[in-house]
C-alpha positions, 0 to 999 in steps of 0.5 A: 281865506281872509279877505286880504288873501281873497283881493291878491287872488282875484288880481292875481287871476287878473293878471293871469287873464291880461297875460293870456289875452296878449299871449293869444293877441301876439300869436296870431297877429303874424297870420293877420298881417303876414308879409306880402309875398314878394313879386319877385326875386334878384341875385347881387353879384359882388364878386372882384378880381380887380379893383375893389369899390369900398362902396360895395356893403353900401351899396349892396345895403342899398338894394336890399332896402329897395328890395323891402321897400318895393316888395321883391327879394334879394339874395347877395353874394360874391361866390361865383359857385352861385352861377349854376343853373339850378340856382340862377333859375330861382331869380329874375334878374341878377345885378352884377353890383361893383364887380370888376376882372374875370369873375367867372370861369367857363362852365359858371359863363355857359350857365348865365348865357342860359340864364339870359337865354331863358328870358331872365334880366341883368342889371350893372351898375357901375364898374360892372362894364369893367368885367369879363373884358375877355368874354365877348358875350358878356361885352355884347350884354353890358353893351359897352366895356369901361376904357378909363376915367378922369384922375385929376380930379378923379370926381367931378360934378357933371350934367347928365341928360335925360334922353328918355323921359318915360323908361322906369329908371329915368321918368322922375329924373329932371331934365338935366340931373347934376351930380358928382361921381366918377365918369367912365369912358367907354372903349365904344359908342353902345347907342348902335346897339341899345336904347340910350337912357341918359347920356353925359355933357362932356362940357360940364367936366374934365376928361371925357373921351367920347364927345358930344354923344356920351352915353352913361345909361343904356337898356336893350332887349338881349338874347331873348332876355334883358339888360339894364346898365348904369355907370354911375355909382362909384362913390358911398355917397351914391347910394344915399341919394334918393334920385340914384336909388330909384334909378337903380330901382327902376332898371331892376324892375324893367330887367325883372320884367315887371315894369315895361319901358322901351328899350329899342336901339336909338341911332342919333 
């Protein structure tokens, strides 16, 4: 063998030993740094038999990211056929995201009634209080159904009160939180059966039905489980604002019953 043949062998074999070791490296990196098990798992409802938000991907992009973020699961569907109780029993909690109509039929109801029963959370953001207006459980749940909204113009800036400063979804928010979006009424006050998280100032905008007492946040132990409710979140542009996102995140881990808020009824 020449001694020029001889040098290619030995960076050759060089070569070889490089390869293995980030062969060997890449192959068990995964089992040192494995992904934390998630703390636990959430169903996104999509599902609309009315109104469709275009917000819908964003917004459901949004809590998939939260989810990677802060270490829990989500599943996303707009299939009714997930409502069984064999499924439902694999989450927490389940958000209904932007739904809107009658999105469940009877047997599909009498499983998330169970659910509920069972200890599990819900979560609506938005026009999910514009759901199921012929269910009366379901009206019960949310705590409040959506009336109409302002259309001239239909999204305004308004002032949004913290009323409760130490709950999970409002404890980082400023005293007075100023933004745009759509702005529901309700065709009832939830304060007499729920615990009031954020409520709106009528003087700020044009449109508002509801008064001096305006409620746009709510929580409230139900059925032996719990639930959470927003009404802000029409618009694409919500679910890039940081402030709204660690809203929702807070209301889906006080829902899934990881972290404690209370959420007693609170009569003015």
């Amino acid at each position: 063998m020449s001694k020029k043949e001889s040098v290619a062998n030995q960076n050759l074999s060089t070569l070889l030993r490089v390869f293995l070791i980030f062969a060997l490296f890449f192959s068990l990196a995964p089992i040192g740094i494995a992904k934390e098990k998630p703390l636990f798992k959430v169903l996104t409802f999509t599902k609309t038999a009315a109104f469709y938000h275009d917000a819908i991907p964003q917004a459901a992009a949004a809590i998939r990211k939260l989810g990677d973020e802060n270490r829990f699961a989500v599943d996303v569907t707009n299939d009714s056929e997930a409502f069984i109780d064999s499924n439902l029993a694999k989450y927490d909690a389940v958000v209904f995201l932007l739904t809107t109509g009658d999105v469940l039929n009877d047997t599909q109801q009498a499983a998330f009634e169970r659910y509920i029963s069972a200890g599990h959370g819900y979560v609506g953001i938005h026009s999910a209080s514009d759901t199921e207006h012929e269910w009366p459980w379901y009206g019960q749940l949310v705590g409040a159904y959506f009336k109409n909204h302002p259309l001239d113009p239909q999204f305004q800036k308004a002032e949004i009160h913290v009323e409760d400063p130490s709950h999970p979804s409002t404890s980082f928010l400023p005293k007075v939180w100023e933004r745009t979006d759509e702005w529901y009424n309700f065709k009832s006050n939830p304060r007499d059966n729920a615990h009031v998280l954020l409520t709106l100032d009528e003087s700020t905008y044009q449109g508002g039905e509801m008064g001096t007492d305006h409620p746009i946040a709510w929580c409230k132990p139900f059925s032996d489980g719990r639930s959470w409710y927003t009404g802000i979140g029409h618009t694409k542009e919500s679910y890039s604002e940081p402030l709204v996102l660690q809203h929702i995140l807070g209301g889906i881990q006080w829902a899934a019953g990881i972290k404690p808020g209370a959420c007693e009824v609170t009569r003015k």
